[in-house]
C-alpha positions as CSV (number, residue, x, y, z in Angstrom):
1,X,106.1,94.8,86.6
2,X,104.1,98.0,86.2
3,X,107.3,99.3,84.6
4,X,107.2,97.1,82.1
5,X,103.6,97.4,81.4
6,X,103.9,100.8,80.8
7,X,106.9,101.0,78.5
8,X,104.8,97.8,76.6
9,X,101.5,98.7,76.2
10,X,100.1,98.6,73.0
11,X,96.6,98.6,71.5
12,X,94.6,95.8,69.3
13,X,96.4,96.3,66.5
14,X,99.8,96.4,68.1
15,X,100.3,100.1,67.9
16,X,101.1,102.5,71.0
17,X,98.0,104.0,72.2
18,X,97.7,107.8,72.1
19,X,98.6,110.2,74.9
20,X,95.0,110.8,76.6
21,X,94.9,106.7,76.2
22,X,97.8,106.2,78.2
23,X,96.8,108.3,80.8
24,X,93.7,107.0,80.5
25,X,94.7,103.4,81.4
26,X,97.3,104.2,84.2
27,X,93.8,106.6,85.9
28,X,91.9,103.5,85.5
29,X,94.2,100.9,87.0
30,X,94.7,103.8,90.1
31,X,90.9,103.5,90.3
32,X,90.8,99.7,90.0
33,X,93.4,99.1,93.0
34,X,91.6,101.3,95.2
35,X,87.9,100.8,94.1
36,X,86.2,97.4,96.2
37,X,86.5,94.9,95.8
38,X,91.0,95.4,96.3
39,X,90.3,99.0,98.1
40,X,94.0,99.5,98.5
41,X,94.8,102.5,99.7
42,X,97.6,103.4,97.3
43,X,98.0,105.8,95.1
44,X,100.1,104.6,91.8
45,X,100.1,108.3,90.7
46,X,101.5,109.8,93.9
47,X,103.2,106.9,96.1
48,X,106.9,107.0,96.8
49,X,106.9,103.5,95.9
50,X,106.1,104.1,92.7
51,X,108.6,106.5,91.5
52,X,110.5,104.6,89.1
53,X,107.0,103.1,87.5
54,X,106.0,107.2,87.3
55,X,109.5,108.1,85.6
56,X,108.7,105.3,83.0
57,X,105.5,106.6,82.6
58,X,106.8,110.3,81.9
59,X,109.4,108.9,79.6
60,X,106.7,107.0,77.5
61,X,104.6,110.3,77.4
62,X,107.8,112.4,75.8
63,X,108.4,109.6,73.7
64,X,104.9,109.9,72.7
65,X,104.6,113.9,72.5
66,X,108.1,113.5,69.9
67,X,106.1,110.9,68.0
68,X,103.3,113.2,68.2
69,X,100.7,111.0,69.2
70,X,99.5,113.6,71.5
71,X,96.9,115.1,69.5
72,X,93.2,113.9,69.7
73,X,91.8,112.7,66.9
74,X,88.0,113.8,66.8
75,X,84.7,112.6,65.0
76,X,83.6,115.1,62.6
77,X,80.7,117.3,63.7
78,X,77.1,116.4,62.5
79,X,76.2,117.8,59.4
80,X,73.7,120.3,59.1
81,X,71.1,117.5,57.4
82,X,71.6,115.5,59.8
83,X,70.8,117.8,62.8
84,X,67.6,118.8,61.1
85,X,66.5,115.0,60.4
86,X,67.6,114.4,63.8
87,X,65.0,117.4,65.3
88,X,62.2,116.2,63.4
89,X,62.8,112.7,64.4
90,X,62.3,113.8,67.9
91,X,59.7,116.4,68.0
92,X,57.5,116.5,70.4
93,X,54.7,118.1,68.6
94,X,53.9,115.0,66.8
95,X,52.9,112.1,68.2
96,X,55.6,109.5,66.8
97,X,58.1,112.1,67.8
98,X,56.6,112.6,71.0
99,X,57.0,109.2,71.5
100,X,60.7,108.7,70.2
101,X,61.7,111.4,72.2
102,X,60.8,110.2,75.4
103,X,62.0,106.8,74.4
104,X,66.1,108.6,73.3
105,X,65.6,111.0,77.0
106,X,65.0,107.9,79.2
107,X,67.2,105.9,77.6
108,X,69.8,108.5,77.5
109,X,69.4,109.3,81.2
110,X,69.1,106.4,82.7
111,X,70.5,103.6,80.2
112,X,73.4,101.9,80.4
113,X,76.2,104.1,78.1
114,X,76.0,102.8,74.3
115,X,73.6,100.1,73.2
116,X,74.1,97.9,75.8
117,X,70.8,96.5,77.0
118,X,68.3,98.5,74.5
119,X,66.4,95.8,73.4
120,X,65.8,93.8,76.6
121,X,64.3,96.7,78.6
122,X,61.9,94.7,80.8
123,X,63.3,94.8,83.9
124,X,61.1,95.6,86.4
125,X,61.1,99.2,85.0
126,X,58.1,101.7,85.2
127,X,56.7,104.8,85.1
128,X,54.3,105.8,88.1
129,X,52.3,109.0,87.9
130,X,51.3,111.5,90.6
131,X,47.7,112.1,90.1
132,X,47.5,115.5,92.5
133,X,50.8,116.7,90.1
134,X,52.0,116.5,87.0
135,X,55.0,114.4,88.3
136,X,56.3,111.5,86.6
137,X,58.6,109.0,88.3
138,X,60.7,106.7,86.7
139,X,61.6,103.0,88.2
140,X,64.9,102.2,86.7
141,X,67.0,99.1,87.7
142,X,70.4,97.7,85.6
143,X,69.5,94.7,83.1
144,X,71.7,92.5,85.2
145,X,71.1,93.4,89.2
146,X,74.3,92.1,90.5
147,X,76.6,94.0,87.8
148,X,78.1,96.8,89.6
149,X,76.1,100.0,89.1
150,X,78.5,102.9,88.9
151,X,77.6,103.3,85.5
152,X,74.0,104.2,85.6
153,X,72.5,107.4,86.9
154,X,70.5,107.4,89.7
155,X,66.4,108.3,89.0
156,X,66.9,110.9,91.7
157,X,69.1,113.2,88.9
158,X,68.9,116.8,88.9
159,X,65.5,118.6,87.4
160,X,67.0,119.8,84.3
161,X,68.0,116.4,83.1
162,X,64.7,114.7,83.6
163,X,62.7,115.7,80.4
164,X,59.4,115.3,82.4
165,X,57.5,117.5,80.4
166,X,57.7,115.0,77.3
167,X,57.2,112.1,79.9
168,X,53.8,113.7,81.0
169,X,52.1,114.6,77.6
170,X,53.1,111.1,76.7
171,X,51.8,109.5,80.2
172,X,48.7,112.1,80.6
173,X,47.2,111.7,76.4
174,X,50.1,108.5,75.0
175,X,49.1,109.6,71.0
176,X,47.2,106.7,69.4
177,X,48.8,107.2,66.4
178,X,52.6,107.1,67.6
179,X,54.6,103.7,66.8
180,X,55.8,102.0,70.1
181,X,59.3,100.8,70.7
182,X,58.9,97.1,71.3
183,X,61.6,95.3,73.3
């Protein structure tokens, strides 16, 4: 069956899907057989028992390299107007961009990848502040508790990718003049 899923396979609009697709898709149904709830310990990459699955799978990548669907096909970069608009937008010397830059770092961070969840951000989520230290912590939970949370970073991330210096000015003086993001 797995054979024939992997010589089959096509995209939405019926075409084959590139090479870092298809390797893509065969990484992700390894993970999803021996992630919980299956947790199989098999390995469709490595296991005997999936030789002649893995020799279908190397066929279909030649075929694809001949075809030469190998090659990523990238965004273009942002333009240069675009990256200055971008900085003013978010600079933290005024008080709307103070604002919107804490809003993009938290949301960023700890926010659910693309714009899943964005405008219902009332979850129990809060900022507390250290009054001996100019520490911020941030309360983040998932929009829907009992969706699996592997994709959301932890609050407890690394120093350098909490902006907490924006997070106090905003927290210690919030700028009267700065528009709020409204759920």
């Amino acid at each position: 069956m797995l054979r024939d899923f992997y010589a089959t396979v096509r995209n939405g609009k019926g075409e084959l899907y590139g090479l870092s697709s298809y390797i893509g898709l065969r990484a992700g149904l390894n993970r999803h057989i021996n992630d919980p709830p299956l947790s199989l310990s098999w390995s469709v990459l490595k296991d005997t028992e999936f030789t002649t699955c893995n020799n279908v799978f190397t066929g279909v990548v030649k075929m694809l390299r001949k075809k030469g669907l190998d090659t990523s096909v990238h965004h273009s970069s942002i333009t240069e107007d675009d990256f200055k608009a971008i900085k003013q937008v978010l600079d933290p010397k005024t008080p709307e961009g103070l604002v919107n830059k804490v809003w993009f770092d938290v949301h960023l961070h700890f926010r659910r990848r693309g714009n899943e969840g964005w405008t219902q951000d009332s979850t129990g989520q809060g900022v507390a502040e250290d009054p001996d230290e100019e520490r911020v912590t941030l309360n983040l939970t998932p929009c829907d508790p009992s969706e699996p949370t592997n994709n959301w970073q932890e609050a407890g991330t690394t120093e350098s990718q909490v902006p907490e210096t924006s997070t106090v000015q905003v927290l210690k003086a919030p700028p009267r003049e700065a528009v709020h993001h409204h759920r």
